[in-house]
C-alpha positions in Angstrom: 12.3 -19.2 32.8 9.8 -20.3 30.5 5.8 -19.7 31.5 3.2 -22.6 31.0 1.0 -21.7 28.1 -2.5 -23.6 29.4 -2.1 -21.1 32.9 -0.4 -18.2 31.4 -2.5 -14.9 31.5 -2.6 -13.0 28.8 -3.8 -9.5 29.2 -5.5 -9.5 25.3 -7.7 -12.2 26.1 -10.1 -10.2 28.4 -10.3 -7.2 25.8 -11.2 -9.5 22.5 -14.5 -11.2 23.7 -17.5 -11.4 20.8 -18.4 -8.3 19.9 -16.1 -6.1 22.4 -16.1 -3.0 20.3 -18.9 -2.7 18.8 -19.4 -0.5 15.6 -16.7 1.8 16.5 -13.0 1.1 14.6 -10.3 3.1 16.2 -10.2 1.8 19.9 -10.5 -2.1 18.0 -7.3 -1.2 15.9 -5.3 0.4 19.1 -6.2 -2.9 20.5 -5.2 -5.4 18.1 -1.6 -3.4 17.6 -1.4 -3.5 22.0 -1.9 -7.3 21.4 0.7 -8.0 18.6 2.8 -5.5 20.8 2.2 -7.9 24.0 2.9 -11.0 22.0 5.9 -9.8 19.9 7.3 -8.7 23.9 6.4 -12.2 25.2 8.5 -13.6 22.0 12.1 -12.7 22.7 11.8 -14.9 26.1 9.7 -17.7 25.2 8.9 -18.2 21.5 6.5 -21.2 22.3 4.1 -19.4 24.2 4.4 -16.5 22.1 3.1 -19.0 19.6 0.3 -20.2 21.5 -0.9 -16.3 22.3 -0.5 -15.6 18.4 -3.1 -18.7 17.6 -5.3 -17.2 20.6 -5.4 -13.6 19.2 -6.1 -15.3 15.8 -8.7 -17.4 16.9 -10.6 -14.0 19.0 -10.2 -11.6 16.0 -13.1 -12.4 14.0 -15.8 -13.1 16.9 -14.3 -9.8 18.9 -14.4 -7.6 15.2 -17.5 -8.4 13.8 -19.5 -5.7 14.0 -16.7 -3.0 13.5 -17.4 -0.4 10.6 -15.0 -1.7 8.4 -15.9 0.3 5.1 -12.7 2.9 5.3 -10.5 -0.3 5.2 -8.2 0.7 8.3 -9.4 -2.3 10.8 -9.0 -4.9 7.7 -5.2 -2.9 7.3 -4.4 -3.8 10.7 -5.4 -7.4 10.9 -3.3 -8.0 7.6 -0.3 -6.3 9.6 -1.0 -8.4 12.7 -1.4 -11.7 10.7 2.0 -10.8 9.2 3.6 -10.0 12.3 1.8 -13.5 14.5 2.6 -16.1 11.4 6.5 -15.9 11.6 5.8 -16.1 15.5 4.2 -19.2 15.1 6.0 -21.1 11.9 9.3 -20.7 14.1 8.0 -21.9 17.4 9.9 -25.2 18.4 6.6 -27.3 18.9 6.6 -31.2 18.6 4.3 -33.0 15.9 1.5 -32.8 17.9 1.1 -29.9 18.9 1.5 -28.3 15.4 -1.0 -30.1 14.3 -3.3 -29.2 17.3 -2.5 -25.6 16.3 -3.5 -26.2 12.7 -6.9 -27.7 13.9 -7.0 -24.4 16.3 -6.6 -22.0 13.5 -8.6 -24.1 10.6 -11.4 -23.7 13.0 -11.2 -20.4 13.3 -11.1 -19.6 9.2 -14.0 -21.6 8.9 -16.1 -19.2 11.2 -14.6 -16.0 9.7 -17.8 -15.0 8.3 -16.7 -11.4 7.7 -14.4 -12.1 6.8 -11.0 -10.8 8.8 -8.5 -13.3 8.6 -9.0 -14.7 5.3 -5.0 -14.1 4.3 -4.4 -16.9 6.8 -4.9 -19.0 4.2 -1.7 -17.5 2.0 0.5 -19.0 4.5 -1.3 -22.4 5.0 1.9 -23.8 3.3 4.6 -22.0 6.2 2.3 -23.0 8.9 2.6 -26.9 8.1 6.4 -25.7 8.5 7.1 -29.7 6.9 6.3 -30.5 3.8 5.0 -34.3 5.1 2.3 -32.4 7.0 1.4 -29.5 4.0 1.1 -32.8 1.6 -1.6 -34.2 4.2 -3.3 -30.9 4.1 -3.4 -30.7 0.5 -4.6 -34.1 0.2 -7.4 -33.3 2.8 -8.6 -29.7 1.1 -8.5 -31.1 -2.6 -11.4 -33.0 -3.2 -13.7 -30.3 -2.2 -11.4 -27.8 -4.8 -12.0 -30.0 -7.4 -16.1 -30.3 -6.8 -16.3 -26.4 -6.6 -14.4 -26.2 -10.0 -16.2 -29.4 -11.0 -18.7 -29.7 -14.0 -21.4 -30.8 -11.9 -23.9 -27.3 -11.5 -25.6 -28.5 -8.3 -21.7 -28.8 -6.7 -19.9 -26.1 -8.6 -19.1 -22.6 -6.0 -16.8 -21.1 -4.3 -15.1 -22.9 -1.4 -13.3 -21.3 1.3 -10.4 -23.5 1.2 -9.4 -22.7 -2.1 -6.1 -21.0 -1.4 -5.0 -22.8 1.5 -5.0 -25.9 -0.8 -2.7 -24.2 -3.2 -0.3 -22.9 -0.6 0.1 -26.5 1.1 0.4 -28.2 -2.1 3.8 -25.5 -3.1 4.9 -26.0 0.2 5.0 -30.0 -0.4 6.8 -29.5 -4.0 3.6 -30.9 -5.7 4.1 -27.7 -8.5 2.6 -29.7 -11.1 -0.6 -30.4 -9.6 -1.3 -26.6 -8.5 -1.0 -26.4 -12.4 -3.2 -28.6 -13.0 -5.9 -27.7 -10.5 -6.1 -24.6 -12.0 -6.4 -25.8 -15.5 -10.0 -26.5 -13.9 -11.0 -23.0 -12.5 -13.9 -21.9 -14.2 -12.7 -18.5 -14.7 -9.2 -16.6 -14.8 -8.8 -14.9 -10.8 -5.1 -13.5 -9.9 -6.2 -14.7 -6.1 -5.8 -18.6 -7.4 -3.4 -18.2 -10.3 -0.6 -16.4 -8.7 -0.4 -19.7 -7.3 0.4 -21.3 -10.8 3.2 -18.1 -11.3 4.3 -19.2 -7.7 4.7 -22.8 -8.9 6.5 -22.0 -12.1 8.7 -20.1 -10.8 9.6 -23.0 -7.7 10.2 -24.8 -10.5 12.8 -22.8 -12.1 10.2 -21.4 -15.7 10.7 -18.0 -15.0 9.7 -17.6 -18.7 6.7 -19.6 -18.5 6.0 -17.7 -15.2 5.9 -14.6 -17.0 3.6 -15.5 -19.6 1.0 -16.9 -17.2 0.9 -13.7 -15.0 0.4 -11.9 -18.0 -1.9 -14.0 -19.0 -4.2 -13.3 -15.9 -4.9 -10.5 -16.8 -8.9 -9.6 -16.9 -11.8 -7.1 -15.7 -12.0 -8.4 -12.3 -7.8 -8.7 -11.2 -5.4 -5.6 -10.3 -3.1 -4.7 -12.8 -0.9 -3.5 -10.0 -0.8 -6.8 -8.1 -0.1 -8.8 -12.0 2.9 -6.0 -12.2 4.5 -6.2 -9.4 4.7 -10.3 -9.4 5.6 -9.5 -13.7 8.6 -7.1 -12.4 10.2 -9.7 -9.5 10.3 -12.2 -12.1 12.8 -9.9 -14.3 14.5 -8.7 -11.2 15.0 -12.1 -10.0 16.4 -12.4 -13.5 19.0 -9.6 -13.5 16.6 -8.2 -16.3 16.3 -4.4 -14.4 16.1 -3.1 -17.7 13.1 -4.7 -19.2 11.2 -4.8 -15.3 11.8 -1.1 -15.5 10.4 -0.2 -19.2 7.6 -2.8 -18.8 6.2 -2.5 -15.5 8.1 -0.1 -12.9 5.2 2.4 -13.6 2.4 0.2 -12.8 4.4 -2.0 -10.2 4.8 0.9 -7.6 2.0 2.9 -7.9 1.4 4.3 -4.2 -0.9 6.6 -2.5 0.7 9.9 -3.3 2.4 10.7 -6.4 5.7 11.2 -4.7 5.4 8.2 -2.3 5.8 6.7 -6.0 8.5 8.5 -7.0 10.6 7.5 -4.4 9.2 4.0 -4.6 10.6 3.3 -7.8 13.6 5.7 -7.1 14.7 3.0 -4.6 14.3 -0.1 -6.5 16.1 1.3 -9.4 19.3 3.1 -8.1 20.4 2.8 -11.2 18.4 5.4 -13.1 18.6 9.2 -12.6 16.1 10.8 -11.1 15.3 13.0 -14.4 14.7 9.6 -16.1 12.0 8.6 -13.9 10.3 11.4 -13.2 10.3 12.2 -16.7 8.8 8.9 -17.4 6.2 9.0 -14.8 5.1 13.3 -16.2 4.9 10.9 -19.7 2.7 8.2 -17.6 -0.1 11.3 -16.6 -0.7 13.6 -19.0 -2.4 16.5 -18.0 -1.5 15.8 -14.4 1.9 17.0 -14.4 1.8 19.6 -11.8 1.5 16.8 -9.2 4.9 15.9 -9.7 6.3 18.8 -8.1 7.5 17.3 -4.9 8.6 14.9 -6.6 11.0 17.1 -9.3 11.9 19.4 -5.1 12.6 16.1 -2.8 15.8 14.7 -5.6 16.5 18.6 -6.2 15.2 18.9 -9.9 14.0 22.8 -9.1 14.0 23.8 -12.8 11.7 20.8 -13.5 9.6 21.0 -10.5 8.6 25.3 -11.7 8.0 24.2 -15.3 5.8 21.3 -13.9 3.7 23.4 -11.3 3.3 25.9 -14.1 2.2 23.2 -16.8 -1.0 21.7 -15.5 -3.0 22.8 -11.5 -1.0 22.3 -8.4 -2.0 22.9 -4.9 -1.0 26.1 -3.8 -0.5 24.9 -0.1 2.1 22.3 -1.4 4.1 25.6 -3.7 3.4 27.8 -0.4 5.4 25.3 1.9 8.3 24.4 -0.8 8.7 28.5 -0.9 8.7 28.6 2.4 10.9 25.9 3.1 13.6 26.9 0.5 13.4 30.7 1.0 17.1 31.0 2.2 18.7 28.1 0.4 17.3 28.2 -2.7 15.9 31.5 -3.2 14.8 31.8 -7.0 13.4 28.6 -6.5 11.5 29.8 -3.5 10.4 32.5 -5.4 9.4 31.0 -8.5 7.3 28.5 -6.2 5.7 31.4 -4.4 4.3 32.9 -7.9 3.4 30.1 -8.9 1.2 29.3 -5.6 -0.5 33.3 -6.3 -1.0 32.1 -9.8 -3.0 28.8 -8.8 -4.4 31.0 -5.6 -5.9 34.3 -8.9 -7.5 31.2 -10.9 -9.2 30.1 -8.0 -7.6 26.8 -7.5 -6.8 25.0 -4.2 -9.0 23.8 -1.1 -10.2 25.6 1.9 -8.0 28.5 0.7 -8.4 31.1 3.5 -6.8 34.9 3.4 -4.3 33.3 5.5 -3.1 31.4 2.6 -2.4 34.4 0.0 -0.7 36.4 2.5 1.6 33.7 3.4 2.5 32.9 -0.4 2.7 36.7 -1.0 4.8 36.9 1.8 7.2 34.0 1.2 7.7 35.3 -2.4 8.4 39.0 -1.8 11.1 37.7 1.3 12.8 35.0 -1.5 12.4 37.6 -4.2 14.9 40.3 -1.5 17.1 37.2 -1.3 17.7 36.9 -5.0 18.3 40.6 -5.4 15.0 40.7 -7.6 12.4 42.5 -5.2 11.1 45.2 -7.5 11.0 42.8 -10.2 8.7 40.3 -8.6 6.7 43.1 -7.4 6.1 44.2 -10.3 5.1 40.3 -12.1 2.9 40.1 -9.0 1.3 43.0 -9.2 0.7 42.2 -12.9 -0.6 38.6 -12.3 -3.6 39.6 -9.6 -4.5 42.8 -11.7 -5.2 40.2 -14.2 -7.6 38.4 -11.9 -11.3 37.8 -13.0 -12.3 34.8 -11.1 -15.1 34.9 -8.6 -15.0 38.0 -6.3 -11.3 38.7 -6.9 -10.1 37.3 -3.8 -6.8 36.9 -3.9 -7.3 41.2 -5.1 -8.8 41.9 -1.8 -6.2 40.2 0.2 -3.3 42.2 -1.8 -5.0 44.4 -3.4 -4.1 47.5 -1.2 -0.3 46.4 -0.8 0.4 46.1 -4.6 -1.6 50.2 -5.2 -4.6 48.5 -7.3 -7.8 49.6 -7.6 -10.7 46.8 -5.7 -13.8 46.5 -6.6 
């Protein structure tokens, strides 16, 4: 049975009144994910009033938000989720003419008073919302005139308009490619925001080539590099070009937050190289950063690559303490090696918060991997060697061992 939307209750609403959380960003991002969670439930019984509780959570965002500390970035993460979870929610909902467009009015409304702003993506997906291209042509018509006076000649007009990118996604959502094209032959300055638009419309209309050449031709001091990569590589994969996406811009596409979250990024969108490949191309990509790439060269099982690397350039010990740890009875040289290379990081005083804890736990895990491989006395005797050797600081890592391996402490 489907509810009415005008009486239903939704439990949100009472929780996202102006200024509910104050300063204070974790309990307003646990609230905006209960509220997707809520509406996304509601959806798989009645899609139109799921639809009419997305546009309400939309339209409460931005009054409920605005005085949240968003300088760490994680409230603006989770509205960016939530829009992309609330706008396929409403682009599907079986609503009659009218009422679309009342929901357009709804959510226009609302981007206009996003002063923050919070929900300024809305506007990438103007052109889905219209869901017809009849109705994203009318909204195109509507938002172009001010475009074209922001981007106008005239210096007592000329600024930055808020509808900008909404214009550009209606007008690609009514097939009108050639006029984004042209609209942005009048932007006073090269942006990626507006001109992946013109990529967008080259590519609609079947120029992949010319695509190309614009992105890259977008380039400049104020645009990410990443985002012009990544829409660069698509082209060529949408191409059946693998090849060229992967010399050209794999690399720069997929860089992530941790070195191997990269890795595997580009491991997965190019099954077709070996592992050695890539990670010797990304080692080329960094030099003098090439110890970072150890869990990279352990997670695809390149051990003899991931020792040389942590021995090359400064790895954290912590991460070559677990990976001995973790491998002491399956890979056991390999656990060793890792281990004296953690104590080697650990006697030139590298690594953060490094506790006594920490050396007897590498010493340990070495020593136990070493018995494994039938080398004990051997590694004994290279550790021994390596913190008699140690001069920095107050010999730290001598103090911690230095009784265990018979040497003389200071």
């Amino acid at each position: 049975m489907k509810s009415n939307p005008s009486s239903y209750r939704w439990i949100f609403r009472a929780r996202f009144r102006r200024h509910a959380f104050g300063w204070r960003s974790q309990p307003a991002i646990k609230r905006v994910r209960e509220a997707v969670s809520e509406i996304k439930k509601i959806a798989r019984k009645d899609t139109l009033l799921s639809a009419e509780g997305a546009i309400s959570l939309l339209q409460k965002l931005s009054p409920a938000l605005e005085h949240v500390d968003s300088s760490s970035g994680a409230i603006g993460t989770a509205v960016n989720k939530a829009i992309d979870a609330l706008v396929p929610m409403i682009v599907k909902a079986p609503a009659d003419d009218d009422l679309r467009d009342k929901w357009l009015e709804r959510l226009w409304e609302a981007f206009q008073e996003d002063d923050m702003p919070y929900i300024e993506t809305l506007a990438d997906f103007w052109g889905d919302l219209c869901v017809s291209p009849v109705r994203a042509s009318q909204w195109a018509d509507q938002l172009m005139p001010p475009v074209r006076m922001s981007w106008g000649p005239d210096p007592e007009l000329r600024g930055y308009y808020k509808g900008t990118i909404a214009c550009l996604s209606a007008l690609l959502k009514a097939g009108r490619e050639e006029e984004i094209l042209s609209l942005l032959d009048l932007a006073p300055y090269k942006s990626w925001d507006v001109r992946e638009w013109g990529v967008k419309a080259l590519i609609s209309m079947g120029k992949k080539v010319e695509a190309l050449r614009y992105a890259e031709d977008s380039r400049g001091l104020n645009d990410s590099p990443v985002a012009i990569a990544q829409a660069c590589e698509e082209i060529l994969l949408s191409s059946g070009m693998a090849e060229e996406a992967y010399n050209r811009y794999a690399i720069e596409a997929n860089q992530k937050a941790t070195y191997l979250a990269t890795f595997r990024a580009i491991a997965k969108k190019y099954p077709h190289k070996e592992a050695s490949r890539i990670l010797s191309d990304l080692v080329a990509s960094a030099p003098g950063e090439e110890g970072k790439w150890f869990a990279s060269a352990k997670s695809v099982g390149l051990y003899g690559e991931a020792i040389a690397l942590a021995n090359r350039t400064p790895c954290d010990p912590k991460t070559l303490t677990r990976a001995s740890r973790d491998m002491v009875e399956t890979e056991p040289i390999f656990s060793m090696e890792a281990g004296m290379a953690a104590l080697r990081w650990l006697v030139e005083g590298y690594g953060y918060d490094i506790t006594g804890m920490d050396v007897r736990e590498a010493y340990d895990h070495t020593m136990t991997a070493a018995e494994n491989a039938g080398c004990r006395g051997e590694t004994f005797d290279r550790v021994r060697k390596l913190v008699a050797g140690e001069v920095f600081g107050e010999r730290f890592v001598t103090k911690i061992l230095g009784l265990e391996l018979g040497l003389r402490q200071m």
